[in-house]
DSSP file (Angstrom, degrees, kcal/mol; ACC not computed):
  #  RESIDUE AA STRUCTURE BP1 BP2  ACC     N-H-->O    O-->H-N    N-H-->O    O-->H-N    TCO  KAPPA ALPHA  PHI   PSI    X-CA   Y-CA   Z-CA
    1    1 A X              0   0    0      0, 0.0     2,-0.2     0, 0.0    18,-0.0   0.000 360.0 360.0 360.0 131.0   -4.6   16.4   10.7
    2    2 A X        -     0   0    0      1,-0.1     2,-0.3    18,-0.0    19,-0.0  -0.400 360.0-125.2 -74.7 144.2   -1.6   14.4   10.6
    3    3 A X        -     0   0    0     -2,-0.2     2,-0.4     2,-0.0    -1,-0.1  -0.336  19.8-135.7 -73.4 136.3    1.2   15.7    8.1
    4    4 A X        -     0   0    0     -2,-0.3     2,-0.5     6,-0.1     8,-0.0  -0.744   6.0-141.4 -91.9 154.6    2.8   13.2    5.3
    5    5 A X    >>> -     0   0    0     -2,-0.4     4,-1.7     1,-0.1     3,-0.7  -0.861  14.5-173.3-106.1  85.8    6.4   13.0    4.7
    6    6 A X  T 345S+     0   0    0     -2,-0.5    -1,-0.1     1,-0.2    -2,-0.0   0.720  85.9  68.3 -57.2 -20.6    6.7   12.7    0.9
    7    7 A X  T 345S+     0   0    0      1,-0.2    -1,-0.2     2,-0.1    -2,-0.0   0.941 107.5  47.4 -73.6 -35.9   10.8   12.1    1.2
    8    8 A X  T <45S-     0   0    0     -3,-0.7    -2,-0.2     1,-0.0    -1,-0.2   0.986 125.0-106.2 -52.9 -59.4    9.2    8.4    3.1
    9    9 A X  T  <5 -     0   0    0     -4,-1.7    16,-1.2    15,-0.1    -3,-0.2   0.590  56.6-166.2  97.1  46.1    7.1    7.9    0.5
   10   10 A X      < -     0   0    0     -5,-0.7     2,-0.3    14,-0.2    14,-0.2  -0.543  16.0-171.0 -73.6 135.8    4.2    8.9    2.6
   11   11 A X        -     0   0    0     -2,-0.2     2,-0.4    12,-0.1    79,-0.0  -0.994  10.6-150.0-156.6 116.5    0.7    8.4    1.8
   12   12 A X        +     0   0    0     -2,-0.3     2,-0.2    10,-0.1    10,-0.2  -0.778  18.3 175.5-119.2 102.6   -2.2   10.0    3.8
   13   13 A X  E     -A   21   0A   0      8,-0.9     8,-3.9    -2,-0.4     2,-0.4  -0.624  26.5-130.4 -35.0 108.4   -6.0    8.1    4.2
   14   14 A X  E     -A   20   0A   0     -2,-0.2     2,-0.3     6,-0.2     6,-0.2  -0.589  38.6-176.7 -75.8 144.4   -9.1    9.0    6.2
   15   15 A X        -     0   0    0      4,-2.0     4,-0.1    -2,-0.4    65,-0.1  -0.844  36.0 -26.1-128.1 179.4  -10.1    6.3    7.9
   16   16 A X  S >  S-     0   0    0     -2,-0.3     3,-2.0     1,-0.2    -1,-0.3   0.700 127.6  -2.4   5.8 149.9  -12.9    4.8   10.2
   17   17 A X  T 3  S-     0   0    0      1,-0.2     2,-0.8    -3,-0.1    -1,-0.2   0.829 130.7 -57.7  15.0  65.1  -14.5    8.3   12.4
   18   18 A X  T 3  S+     0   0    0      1,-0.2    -1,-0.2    -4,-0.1    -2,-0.2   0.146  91.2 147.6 114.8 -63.1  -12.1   11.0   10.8
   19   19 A X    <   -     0   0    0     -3,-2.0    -4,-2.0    -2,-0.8     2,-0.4  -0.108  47.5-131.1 -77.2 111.2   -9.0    9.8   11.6
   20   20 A X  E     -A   14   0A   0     -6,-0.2     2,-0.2    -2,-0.1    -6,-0.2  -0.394  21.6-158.2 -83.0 144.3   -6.2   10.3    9.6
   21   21 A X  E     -A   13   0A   0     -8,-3.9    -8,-0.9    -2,-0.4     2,-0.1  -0.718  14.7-130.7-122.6 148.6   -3.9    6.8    8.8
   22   22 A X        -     0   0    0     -2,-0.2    46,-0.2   -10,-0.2    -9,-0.2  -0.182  19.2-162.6 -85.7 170.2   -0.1    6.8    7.7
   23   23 A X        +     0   0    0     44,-0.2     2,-0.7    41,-0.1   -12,-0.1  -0.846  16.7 164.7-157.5 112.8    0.7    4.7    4.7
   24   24 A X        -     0   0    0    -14,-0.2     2,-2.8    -2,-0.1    43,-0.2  -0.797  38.1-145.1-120.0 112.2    4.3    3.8    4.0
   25   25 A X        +     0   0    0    -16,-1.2    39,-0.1    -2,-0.7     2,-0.1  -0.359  44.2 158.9 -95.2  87.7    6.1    1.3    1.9
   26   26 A X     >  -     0   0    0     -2,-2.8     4,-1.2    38,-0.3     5,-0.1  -0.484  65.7 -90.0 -89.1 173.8    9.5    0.4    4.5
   27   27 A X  H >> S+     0   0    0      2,-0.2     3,-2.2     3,-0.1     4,-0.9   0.964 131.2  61.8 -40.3 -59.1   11.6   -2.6    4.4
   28   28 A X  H >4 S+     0   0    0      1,-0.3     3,-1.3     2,-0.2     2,-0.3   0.427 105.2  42.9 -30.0-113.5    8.9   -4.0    6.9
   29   29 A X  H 3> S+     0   0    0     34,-0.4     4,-2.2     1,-0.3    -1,-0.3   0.386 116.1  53.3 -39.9 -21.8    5.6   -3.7    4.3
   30   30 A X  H <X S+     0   0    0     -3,-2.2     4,-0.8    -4,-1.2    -1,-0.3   0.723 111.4  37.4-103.3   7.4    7.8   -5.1    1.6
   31   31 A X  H <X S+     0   0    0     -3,-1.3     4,-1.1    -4,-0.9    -1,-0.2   0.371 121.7  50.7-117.4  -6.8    9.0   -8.2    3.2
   32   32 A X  H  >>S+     0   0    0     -5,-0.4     4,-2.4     3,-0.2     5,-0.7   0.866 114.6  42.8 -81.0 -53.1    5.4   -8.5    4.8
   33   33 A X  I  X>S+     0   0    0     -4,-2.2     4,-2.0     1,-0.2     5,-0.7   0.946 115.5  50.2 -53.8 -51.3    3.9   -8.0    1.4
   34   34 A X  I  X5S+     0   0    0     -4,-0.8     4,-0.8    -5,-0.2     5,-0.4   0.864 115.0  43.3 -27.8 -60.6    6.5  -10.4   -0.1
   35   35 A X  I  <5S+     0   0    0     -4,-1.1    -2,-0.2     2,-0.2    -1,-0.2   0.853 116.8  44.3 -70.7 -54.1    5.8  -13.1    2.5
   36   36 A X  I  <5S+     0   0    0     -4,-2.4    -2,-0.2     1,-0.1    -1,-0.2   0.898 120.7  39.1 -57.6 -50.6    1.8  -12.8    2.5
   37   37 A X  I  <<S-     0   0    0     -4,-2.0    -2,-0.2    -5,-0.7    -3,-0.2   0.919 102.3-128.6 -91.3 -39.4    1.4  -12.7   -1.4
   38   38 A X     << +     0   0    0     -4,-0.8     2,-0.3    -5,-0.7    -3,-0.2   0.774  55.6 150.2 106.2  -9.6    4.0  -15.1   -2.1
   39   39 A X        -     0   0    0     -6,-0.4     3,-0.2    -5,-0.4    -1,-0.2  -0.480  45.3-145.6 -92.3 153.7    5.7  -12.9   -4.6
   40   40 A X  S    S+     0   0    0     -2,-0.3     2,-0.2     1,-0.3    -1,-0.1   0.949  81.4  17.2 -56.5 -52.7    9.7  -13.0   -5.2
   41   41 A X    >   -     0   0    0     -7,-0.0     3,-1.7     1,-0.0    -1,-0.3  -0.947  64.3-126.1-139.6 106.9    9.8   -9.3   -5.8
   42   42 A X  G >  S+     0   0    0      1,-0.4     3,-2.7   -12,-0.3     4,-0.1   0.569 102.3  76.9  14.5 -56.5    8.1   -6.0   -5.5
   43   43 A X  G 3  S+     0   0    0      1,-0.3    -1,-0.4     2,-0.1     3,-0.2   0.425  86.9  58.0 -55.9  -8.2    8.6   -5.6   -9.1
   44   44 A X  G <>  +     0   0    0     -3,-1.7     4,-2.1     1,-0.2    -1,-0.3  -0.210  67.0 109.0 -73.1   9.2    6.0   -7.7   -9.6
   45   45 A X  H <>  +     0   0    0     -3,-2.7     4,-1.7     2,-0.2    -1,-0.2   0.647  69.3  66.9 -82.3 -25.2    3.8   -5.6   -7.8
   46   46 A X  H  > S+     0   0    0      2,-0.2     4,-2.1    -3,-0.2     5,-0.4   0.974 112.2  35.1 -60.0 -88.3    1.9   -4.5  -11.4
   47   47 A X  H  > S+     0   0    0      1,-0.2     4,-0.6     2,-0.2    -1,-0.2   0.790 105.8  57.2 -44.3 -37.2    0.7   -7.9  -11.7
   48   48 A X  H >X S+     0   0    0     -4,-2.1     3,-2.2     1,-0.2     4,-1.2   0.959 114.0  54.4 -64.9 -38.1    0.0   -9.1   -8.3
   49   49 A X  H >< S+     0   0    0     -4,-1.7     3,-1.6    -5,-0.3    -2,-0.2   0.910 106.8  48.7 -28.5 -65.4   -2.4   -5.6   -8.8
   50   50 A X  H 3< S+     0   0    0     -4,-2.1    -1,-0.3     1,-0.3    -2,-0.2   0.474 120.4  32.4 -76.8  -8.6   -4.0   -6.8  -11.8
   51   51 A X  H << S+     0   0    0     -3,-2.2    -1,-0.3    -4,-0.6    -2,-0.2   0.265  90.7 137.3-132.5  27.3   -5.0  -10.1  -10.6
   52   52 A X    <<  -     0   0    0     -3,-1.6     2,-0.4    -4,-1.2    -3,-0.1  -0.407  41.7-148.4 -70.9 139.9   -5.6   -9.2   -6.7
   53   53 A X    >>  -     0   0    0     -2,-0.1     3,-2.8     1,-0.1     4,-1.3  -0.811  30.9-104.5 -92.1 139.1   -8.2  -10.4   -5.0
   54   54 A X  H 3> S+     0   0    0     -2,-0.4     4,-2.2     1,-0.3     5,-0.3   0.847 128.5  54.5 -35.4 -67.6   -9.8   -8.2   -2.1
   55   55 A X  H 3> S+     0   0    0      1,-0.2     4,-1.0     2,-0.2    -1,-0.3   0.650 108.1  48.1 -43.4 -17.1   -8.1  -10.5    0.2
   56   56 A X  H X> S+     0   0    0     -3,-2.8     4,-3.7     2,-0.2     3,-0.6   0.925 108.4  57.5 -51.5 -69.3   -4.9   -9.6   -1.7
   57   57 A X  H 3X S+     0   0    0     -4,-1.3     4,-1.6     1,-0.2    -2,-0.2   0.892 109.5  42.0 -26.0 -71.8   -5.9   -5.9   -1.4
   58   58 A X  H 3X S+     0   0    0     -4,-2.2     4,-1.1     1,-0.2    -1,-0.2   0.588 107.8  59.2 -74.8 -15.5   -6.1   -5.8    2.4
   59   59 A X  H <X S+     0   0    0     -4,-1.0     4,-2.1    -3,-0.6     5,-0.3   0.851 107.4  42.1 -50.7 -51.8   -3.4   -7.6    2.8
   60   60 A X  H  X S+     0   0    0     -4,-3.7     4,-3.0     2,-0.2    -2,-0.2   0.946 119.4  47.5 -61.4 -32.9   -1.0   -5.1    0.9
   61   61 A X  H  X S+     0   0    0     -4,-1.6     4,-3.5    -5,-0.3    -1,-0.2   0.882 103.5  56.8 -64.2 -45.5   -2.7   -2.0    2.6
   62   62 A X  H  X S+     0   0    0     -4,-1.1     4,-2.0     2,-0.2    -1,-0.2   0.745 109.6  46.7 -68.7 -28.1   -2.6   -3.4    5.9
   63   63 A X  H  X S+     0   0    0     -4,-2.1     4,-2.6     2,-0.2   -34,-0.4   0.871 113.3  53.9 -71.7 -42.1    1.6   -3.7    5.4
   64   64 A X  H >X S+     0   0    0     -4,-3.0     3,-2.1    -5,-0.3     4,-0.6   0.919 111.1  42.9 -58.8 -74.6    1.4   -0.2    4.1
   65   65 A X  H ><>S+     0   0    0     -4,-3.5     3,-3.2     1,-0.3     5,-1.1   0.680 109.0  53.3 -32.8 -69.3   -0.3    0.9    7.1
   66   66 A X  H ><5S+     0   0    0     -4,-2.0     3,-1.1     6,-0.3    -1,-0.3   0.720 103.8  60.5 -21.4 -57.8    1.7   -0.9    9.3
   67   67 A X  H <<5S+     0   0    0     -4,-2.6    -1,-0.3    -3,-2.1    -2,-0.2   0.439  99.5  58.9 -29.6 -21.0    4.8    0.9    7.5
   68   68 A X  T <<5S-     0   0    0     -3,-3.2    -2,-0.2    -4,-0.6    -1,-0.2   0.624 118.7-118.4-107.4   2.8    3.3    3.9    8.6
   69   69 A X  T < 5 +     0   0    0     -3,-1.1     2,-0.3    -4,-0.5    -3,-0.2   0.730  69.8 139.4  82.9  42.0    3.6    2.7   12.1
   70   70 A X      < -     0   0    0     -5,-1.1    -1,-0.5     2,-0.1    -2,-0.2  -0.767  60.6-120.6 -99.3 153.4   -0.7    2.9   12.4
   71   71 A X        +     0   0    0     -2,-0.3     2,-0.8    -3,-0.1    -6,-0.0  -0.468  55.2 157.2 -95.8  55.5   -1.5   -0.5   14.5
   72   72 A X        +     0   0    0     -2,-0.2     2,-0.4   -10,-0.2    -6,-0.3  -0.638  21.4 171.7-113.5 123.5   -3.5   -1.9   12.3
   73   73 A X    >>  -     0   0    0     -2,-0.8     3,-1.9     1,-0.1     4,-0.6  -0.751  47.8 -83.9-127.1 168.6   -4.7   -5.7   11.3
   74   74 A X  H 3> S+     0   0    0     -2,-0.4     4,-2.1     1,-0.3    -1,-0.1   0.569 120.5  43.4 -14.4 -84.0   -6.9   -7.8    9.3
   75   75 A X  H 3> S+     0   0    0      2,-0.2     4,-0.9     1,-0.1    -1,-0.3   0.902 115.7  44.8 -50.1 -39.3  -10.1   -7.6   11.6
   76   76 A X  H X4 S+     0   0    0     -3,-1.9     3,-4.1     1,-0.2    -2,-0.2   0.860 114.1  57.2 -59.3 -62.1  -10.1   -3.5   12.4
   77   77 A X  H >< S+     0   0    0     -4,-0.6     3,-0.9     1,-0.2    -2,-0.2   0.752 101.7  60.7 -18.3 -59.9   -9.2   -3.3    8.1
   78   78 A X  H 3< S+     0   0    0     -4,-2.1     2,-0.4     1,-0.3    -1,-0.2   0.754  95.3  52.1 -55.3 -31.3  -12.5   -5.1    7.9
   79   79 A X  T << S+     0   0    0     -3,-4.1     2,-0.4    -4,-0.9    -1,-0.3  -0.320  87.1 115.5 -77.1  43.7  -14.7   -2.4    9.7
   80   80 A X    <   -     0   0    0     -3,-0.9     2,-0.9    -2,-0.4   -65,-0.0  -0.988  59.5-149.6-137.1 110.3  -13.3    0.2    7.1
   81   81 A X        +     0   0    0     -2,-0.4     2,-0.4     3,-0.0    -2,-0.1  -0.881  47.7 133.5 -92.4 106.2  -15.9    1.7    4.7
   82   82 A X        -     0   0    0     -2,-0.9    -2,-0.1   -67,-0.0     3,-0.0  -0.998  55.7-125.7-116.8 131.4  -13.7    2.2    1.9
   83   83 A X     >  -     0   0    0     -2,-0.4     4,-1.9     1,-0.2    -2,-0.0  -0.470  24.9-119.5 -83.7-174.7  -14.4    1.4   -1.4
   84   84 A X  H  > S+     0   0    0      2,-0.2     4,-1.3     1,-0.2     5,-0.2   0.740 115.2  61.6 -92.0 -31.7  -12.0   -0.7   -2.9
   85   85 A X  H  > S+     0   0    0      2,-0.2     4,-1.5     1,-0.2    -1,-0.2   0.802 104.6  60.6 -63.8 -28.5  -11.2    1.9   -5.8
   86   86 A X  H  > S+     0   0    0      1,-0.2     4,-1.8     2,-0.2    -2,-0.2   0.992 113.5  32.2 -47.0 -77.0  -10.1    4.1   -2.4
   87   87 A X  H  X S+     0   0    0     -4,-1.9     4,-1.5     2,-0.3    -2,-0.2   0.607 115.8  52.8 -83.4   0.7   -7.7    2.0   -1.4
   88   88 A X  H  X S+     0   0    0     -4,-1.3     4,-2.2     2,-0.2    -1,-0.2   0.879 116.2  49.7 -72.9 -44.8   -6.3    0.4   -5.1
   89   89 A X  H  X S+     0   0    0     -4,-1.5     4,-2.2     1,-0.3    -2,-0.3   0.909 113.8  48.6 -74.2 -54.8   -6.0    4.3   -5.7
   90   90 A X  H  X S+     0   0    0     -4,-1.8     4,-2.5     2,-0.3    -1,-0.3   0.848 112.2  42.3 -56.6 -64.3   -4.1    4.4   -2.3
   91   91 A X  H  X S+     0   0    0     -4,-1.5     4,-1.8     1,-0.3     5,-0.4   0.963 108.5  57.1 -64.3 -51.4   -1.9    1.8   -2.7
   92   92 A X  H  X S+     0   0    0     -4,-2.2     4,-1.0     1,-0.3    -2,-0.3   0.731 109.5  49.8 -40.6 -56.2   -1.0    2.7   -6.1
   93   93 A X  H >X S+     0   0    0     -4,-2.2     4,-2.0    -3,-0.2     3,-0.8   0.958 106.8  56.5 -43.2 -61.6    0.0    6.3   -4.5
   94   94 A X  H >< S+     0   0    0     -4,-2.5     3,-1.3     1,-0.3     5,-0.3   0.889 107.9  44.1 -53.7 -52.2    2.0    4.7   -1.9
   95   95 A X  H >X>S+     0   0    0     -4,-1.8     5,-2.6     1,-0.3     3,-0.9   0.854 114.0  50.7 -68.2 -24.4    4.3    2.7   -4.3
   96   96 A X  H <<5S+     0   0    0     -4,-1.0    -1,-0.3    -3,-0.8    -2,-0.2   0.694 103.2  54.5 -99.7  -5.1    4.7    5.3   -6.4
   97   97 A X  T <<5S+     0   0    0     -4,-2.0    -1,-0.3    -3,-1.3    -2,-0.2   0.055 107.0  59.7 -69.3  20.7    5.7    7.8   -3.7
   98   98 A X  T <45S-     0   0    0     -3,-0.9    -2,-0.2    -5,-0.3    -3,-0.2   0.543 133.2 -95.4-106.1 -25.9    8.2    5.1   -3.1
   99   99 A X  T  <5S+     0   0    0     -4,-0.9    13,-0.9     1,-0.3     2,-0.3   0.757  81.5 138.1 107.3  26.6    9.5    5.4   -6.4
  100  100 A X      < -     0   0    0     -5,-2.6     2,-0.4    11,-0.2    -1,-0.3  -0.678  36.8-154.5 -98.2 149.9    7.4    2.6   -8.1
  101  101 A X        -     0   0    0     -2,-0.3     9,-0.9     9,-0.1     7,-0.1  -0.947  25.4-107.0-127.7 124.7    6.0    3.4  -11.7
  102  102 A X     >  -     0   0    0     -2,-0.4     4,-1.4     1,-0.1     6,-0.3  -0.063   9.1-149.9 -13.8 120.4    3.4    2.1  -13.1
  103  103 A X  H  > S+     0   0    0      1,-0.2     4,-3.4     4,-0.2     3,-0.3   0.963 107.9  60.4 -71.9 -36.7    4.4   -0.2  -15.8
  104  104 A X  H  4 S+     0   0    0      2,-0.2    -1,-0.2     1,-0.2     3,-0.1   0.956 113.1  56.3 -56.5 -51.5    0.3    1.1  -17.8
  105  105 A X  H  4 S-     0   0    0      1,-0.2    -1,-0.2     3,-0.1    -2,-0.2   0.914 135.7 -14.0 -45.2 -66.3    2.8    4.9  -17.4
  106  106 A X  H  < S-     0   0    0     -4,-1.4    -2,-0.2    -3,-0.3    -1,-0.2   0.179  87.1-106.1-131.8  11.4    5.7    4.4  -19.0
  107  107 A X  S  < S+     0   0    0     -4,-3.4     2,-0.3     1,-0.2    -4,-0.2   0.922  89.3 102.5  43.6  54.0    6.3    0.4  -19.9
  108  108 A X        -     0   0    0     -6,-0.3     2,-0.5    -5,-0.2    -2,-0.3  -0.928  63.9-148.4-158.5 164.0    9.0    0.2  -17.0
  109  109 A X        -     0   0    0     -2,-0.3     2,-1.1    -3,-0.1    -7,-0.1  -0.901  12.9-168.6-164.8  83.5    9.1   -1.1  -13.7
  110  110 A X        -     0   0    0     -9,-0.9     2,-1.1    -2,-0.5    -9,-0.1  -0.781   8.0-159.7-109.1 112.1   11.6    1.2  -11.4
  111  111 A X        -     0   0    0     -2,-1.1     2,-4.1   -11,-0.1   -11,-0.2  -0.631  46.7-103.6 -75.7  60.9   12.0   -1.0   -7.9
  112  112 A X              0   0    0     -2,-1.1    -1,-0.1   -13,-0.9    -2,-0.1  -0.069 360.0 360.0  90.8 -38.4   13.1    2.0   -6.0
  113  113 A X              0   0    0     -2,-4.1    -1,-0.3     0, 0.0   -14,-0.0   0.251 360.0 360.0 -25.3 360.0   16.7    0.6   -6.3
């Protein structure tokens, strides 16, 4: 089993036969995530949450992943039995081993900054 690095902001997921997959939020995932969703800022990540669409979902996941240097893209994500609650619960971890809080926590919104 691969080890997480919680000083990254490491996040760890079985996926597809077994295998465990890295999850990372790095510059990469957030200027991928930025660029795909269309959002200005990270901080905004609450909301894009609360009104994501699956395709929304697999996009941000697939940038985490990708941040965790697994080679992973749209079509493998698709063969992935995960439920969705898996991976909302997943992402949700990642940002907030990143140093994101949940605004629903504490009414605050700390961009890692």
């Amino acid at each position: 089993m691969a080890k997480r690095n919680p000083q990254r902001g490491e996040v760890m997921i079985e996926g597809p036969e077994g295998k465990e997959y890295r999850l990372c939020l790095t510059l990469g995932a957030i200027a991928q995530i930025e660029e795909e969703l269309g959002v200005e800022s990270l901080t905004l990540i609450d909301e894009v949450m609360k009104k994501a669409r699956m395709k929304d979902v697999i996009t941000i996941f697939i940038a985490l992943l990708n941040g965790g240097g697994e080679d992973v893209n749209r079509k493998d994500m698709m063969r992935w039995e995960v439920p969705l609650l898996t991976l909302m619960e997943k992402i949700r971890e990642t940002f907030a081993a990143a140093g994101f809080k949940d605004d629903a926590e504490d009414g605050e919104t700390n961009s890692g900054n």
